[in-house]
DSSP file (Angstrom, degrees, kcal/mol; ACC not computed):
  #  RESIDUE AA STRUCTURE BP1 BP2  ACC     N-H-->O    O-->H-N    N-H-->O    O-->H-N    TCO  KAPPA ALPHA  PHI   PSI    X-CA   Y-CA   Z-CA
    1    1 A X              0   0    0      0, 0.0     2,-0.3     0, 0.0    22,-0.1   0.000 360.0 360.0 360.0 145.9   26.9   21.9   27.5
    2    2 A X        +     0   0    0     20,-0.3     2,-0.1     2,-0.0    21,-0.0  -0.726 360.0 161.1-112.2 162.6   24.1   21.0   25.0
    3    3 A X        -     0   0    0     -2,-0.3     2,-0.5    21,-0.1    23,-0.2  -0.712  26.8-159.4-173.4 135.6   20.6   20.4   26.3
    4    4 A X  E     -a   26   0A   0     21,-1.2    23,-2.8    -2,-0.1     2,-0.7  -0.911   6.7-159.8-125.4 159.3   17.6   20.5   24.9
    5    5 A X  E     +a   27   0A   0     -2,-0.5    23,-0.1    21,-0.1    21,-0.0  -0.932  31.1 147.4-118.2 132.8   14.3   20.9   27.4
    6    6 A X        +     0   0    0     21,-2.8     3,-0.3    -2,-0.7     5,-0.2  -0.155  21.2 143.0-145.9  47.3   11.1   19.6   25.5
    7    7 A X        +     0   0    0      1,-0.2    23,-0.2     2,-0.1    22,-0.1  -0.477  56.5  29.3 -99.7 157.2    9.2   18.3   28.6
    8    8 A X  S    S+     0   0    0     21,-2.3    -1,-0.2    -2,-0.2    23,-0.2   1.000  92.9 101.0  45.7  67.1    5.1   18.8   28.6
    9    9 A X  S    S-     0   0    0     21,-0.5    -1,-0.1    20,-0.5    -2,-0.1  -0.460  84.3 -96.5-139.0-131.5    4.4   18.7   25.2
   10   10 A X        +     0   0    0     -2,-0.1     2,-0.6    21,-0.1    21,-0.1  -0.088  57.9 154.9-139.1  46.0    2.9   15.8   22.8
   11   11 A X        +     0   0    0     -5,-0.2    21,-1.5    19,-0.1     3,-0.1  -0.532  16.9 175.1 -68.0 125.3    5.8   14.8   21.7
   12   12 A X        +     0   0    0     -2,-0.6     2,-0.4     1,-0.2    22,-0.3   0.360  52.9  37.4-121.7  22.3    5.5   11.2   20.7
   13   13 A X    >   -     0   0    0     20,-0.1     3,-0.5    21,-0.1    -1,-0.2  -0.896  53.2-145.5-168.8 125.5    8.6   10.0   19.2
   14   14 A X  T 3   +     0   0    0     -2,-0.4     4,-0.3     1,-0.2     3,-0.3   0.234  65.1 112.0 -84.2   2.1   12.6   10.2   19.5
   15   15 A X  T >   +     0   0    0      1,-0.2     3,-0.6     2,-0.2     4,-0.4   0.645  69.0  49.9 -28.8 -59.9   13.4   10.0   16.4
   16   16 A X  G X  S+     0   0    0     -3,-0.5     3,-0.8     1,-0.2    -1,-0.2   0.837  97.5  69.9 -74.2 -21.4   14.7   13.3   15.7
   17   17 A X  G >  S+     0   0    0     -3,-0.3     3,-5.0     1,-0.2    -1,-0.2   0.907  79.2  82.4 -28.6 -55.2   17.2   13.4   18.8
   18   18 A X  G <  S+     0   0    0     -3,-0.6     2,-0.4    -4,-0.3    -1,-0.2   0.824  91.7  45.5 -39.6 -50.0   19.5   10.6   17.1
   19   19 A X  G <  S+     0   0    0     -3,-0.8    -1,-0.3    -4,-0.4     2,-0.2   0.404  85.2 104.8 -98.0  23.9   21.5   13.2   14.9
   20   20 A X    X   +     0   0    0     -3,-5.0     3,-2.4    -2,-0.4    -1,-0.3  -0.427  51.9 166.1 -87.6  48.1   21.7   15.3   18.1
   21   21 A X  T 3   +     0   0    0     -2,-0.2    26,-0.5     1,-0.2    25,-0.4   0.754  64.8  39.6 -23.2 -59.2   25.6   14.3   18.6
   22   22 A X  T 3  S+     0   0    0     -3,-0.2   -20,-0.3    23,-0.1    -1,-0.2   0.355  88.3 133.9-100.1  14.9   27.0   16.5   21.0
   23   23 A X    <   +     0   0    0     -3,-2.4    24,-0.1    -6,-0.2     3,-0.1  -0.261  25.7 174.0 -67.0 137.8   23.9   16.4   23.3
   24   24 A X        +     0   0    0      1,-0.3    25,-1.1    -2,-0.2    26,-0.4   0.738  57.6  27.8-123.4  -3.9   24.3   16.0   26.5
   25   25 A X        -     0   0    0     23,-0.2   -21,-1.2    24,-0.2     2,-0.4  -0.958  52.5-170.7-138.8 139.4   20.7   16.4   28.7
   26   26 A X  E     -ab   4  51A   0     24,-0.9    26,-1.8    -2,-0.3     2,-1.6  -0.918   7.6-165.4-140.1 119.0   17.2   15.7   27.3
   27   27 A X  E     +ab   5  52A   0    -23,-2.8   -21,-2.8    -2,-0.4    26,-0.1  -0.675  25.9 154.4-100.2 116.7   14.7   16.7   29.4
   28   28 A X        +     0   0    0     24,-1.9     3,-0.4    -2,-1.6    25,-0.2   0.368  20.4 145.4-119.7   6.3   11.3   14.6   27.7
   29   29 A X        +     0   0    0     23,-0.5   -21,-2.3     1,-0.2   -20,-0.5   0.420  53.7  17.5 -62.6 175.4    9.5   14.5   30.5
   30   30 A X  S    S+     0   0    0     24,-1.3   -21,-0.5   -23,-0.2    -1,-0.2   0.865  93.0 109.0  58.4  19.7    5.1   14.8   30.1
   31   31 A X  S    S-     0   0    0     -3,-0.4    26,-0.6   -23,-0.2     2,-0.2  -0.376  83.2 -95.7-115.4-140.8    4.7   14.1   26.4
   32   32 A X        +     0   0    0    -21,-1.5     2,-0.8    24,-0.2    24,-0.1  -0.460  57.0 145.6-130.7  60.0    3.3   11.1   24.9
   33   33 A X        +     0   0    0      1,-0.2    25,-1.7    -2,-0.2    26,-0.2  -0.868  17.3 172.2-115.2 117.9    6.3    8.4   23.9
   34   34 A X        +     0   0    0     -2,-0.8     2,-0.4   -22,-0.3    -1,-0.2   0.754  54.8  78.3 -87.6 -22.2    4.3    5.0   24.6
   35   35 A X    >   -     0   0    0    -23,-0.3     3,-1.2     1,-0.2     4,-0.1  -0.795  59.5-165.7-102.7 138.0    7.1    2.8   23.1
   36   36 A X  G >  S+     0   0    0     -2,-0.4     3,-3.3     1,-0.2    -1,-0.2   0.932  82.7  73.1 -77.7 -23.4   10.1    2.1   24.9
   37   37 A X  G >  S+     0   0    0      1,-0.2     3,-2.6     2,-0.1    -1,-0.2   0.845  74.9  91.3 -13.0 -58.4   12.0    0.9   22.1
   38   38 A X  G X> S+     0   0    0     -3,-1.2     3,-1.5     1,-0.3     4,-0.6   0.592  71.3  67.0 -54.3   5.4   12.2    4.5   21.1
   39   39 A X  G <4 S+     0   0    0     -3,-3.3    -1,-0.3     1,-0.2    -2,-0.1   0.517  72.6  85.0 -91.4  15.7   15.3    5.0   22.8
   40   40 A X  G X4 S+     0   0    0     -3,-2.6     3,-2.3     1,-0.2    -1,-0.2   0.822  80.4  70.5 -38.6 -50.1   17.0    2.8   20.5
   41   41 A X  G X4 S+     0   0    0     -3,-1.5     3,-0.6     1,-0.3    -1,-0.2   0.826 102.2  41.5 -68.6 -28.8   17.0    6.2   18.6
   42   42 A X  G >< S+     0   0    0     -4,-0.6     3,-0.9     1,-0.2    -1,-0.3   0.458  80.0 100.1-112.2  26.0   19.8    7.7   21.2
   43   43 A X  G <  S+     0   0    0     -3,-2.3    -1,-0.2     1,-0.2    -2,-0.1   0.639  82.3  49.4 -66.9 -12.1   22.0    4.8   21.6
   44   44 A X  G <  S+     0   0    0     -3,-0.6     2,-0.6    -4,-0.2    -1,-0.2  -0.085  90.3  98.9-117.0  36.9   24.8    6.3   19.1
   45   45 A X    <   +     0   0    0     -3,-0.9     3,-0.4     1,-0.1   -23,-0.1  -0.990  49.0 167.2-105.2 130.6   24.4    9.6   21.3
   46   46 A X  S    S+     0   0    0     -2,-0.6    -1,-0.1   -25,-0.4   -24,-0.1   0.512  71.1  59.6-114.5 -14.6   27.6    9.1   23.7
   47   47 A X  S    S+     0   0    0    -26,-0.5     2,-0.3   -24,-0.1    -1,-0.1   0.126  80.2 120.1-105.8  18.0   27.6   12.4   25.2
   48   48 A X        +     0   0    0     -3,-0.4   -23,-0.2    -6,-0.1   -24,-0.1  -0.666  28.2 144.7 -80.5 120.7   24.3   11.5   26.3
   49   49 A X        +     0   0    0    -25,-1.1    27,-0.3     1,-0.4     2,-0.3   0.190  54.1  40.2-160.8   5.5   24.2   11.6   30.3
   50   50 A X        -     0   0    0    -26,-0.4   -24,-0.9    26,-0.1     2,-0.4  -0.810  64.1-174.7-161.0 130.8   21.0   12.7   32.0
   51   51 A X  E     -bc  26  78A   0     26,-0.6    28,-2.7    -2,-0.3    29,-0.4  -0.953  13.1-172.3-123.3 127.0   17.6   11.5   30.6
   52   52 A X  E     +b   27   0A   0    -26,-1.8   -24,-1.9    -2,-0.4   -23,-0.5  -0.609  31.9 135.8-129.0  95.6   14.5   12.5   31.7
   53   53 A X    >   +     0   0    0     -2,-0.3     3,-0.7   -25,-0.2     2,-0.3  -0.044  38.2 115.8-136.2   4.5   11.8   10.3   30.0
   54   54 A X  T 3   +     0   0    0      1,-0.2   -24,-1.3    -3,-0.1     3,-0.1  -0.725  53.2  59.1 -94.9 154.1    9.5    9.5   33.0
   55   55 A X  T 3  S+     0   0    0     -2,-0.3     2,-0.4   -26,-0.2    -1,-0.2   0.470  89.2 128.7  96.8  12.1    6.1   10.7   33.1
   56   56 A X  S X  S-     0   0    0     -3,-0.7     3,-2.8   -26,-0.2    -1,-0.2  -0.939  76.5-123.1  12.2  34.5    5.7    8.8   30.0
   57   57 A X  G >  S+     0   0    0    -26,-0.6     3,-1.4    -2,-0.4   -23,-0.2   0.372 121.9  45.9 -28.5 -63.4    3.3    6.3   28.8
   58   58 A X  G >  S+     0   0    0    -25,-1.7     3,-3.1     1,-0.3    -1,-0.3   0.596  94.1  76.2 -43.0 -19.9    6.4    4.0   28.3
   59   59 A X  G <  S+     0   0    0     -3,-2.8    -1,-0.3     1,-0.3    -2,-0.1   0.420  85.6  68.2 -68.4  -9.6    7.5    5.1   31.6
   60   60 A X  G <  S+     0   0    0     -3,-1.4     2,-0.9    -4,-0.2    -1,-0.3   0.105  75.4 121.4-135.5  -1.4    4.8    2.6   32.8
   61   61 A X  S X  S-     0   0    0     -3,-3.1     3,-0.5     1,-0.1    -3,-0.0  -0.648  73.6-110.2 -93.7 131.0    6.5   -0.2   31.6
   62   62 A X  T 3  S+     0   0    0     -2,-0.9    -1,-0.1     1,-0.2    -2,-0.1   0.184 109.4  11.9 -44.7 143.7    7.6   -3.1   33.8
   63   63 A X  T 3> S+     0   0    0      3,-0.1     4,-4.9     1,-0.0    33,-0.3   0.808  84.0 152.8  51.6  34.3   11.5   -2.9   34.0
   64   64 A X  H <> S+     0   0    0     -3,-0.5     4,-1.0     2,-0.2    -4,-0.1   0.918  72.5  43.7 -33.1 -66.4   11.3    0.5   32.6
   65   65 A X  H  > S+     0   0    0      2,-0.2     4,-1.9     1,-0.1     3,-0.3   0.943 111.8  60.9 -64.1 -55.6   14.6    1.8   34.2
   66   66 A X  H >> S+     0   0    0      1,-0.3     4,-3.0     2,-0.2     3,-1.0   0.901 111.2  42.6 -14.2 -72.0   16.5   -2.0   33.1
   67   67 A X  H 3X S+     0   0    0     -4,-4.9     4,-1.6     1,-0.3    -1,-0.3   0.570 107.5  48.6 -92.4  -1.5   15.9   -1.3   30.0
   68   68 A X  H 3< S+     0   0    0     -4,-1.0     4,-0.4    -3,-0.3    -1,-0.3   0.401 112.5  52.8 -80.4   3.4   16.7    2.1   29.3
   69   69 A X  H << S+     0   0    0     -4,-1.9    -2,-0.2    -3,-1.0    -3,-0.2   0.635 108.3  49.5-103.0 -46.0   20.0    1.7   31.0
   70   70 A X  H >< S+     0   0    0     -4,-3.0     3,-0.8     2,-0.2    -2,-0.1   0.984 114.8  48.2 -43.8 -70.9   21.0   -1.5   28.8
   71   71 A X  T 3< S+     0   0    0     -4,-1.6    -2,-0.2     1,-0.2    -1,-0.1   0.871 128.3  23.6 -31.6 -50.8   20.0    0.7   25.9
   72   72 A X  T >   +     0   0    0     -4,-0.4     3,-1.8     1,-0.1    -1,-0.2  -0.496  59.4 163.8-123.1  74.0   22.2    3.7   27.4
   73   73 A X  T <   +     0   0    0     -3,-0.8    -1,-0.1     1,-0.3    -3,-0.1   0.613  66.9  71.1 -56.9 -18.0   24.7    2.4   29.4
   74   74 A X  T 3  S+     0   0    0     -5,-0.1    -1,-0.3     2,-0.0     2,-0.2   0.633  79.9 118.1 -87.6 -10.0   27.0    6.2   29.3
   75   75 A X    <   -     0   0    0     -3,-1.8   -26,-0.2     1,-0.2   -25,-0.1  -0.404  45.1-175.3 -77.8 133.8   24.0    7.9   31.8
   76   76 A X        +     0   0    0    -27,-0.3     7,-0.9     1,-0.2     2,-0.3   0.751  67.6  25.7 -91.5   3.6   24.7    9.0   34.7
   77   77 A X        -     0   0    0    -28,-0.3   -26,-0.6     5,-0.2     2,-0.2  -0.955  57.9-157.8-164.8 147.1   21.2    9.8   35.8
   78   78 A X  B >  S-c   51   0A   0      3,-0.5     3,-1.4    -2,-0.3   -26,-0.2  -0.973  78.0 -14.6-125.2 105.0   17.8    8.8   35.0
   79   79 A X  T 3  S-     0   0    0    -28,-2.7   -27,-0.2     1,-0.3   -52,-0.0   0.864 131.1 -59.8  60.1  42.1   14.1   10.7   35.5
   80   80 A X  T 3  S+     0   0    0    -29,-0.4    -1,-0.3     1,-0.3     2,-0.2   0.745 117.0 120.2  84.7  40.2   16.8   13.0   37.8
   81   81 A X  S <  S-     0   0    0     -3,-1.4    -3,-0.5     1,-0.1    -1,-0.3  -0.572  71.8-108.4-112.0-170.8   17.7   10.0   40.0
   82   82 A X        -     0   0    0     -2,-0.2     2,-0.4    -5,-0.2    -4,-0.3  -0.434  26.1-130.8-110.6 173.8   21.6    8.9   40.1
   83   83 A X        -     0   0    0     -7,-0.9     2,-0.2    -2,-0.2     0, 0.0  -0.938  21.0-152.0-134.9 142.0   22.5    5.6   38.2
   84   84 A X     >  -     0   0    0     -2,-0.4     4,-1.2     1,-0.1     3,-0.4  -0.761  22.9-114.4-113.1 157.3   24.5    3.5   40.5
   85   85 A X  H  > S+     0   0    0     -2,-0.2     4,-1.4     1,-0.2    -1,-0.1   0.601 116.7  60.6 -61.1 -12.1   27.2    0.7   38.9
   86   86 A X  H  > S+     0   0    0      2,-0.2     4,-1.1     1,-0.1    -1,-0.2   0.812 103.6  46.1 -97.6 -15.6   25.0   -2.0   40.4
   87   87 A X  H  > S+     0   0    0     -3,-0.4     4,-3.0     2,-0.1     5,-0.2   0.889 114.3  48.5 -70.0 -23.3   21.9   -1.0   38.3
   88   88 A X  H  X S+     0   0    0     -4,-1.2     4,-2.3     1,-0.2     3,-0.4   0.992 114.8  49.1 -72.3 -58.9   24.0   -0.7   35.0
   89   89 A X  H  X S+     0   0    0     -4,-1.4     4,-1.1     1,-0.2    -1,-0.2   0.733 111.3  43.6 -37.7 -37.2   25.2   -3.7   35.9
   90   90 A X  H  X S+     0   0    0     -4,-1.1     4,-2.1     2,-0.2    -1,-0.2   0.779 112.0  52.1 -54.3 -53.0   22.0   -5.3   36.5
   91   91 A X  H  X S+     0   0    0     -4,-3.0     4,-4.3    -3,-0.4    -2,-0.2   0.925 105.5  56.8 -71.6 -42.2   20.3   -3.8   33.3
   92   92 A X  H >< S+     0   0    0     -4,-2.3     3,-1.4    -5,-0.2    -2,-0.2   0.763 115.7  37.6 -56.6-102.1   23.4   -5.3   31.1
   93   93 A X  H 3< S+     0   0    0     -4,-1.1    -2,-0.2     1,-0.2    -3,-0.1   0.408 140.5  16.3  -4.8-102.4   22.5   -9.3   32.7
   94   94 A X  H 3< S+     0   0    0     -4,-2.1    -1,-0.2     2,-0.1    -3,-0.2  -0.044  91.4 126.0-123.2  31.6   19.0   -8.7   32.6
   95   95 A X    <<        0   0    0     -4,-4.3   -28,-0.1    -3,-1.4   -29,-0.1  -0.123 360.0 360.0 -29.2 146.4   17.8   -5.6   30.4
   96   96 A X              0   0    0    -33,-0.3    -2,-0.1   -32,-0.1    -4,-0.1   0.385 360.0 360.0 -38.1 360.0   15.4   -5.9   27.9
């Protein structure tokens, strides 16, 4: 298992994650990433399956969860909650 924990820091950007291939947990929680966009940067991660990105500014946007689950559709868990087939479902229809 890969993981990497980089939660309560000032991290403000996800950028370096992407070429983190065989990762499989990112615990991000407490820093400072205000756009949600930036998870754009871990869509081509696949082995990607527990995110923890709340506590967040971005965290603080409406349909927060939607759209990071459109974005990553392979998680099975979110800010350490389960991801059910009717949110993914949800977030595909009417994610960001």
């Amino acid at each position: 298992m890969f993981f990497f924990c980089f939660s309560i820091n000032k991290i403000n950007s996800l950028a370096d994650f992407q070429y983190c291939k065989r990762l499989e947990e990112l615990y991000i929680r407490q820093n400072d990433i205000r756009d949600l966009n930036e998870v754009v940067y871990l869509q081509n991660l696949s082995n990607l399956k527990n995110l923890w990105l709340g506590e967040n500014p971005c965290s603080n946007t409406e349909g927060y969860r939607r759209a990071v689950l459109k974005a990553l559709p392979q998680l099975q868990k979110l800010d350490n909650i389960a991801v059910t087939q009717e949110e993914l479902r949800d977030a595909q229809r009417n994610g960001r």
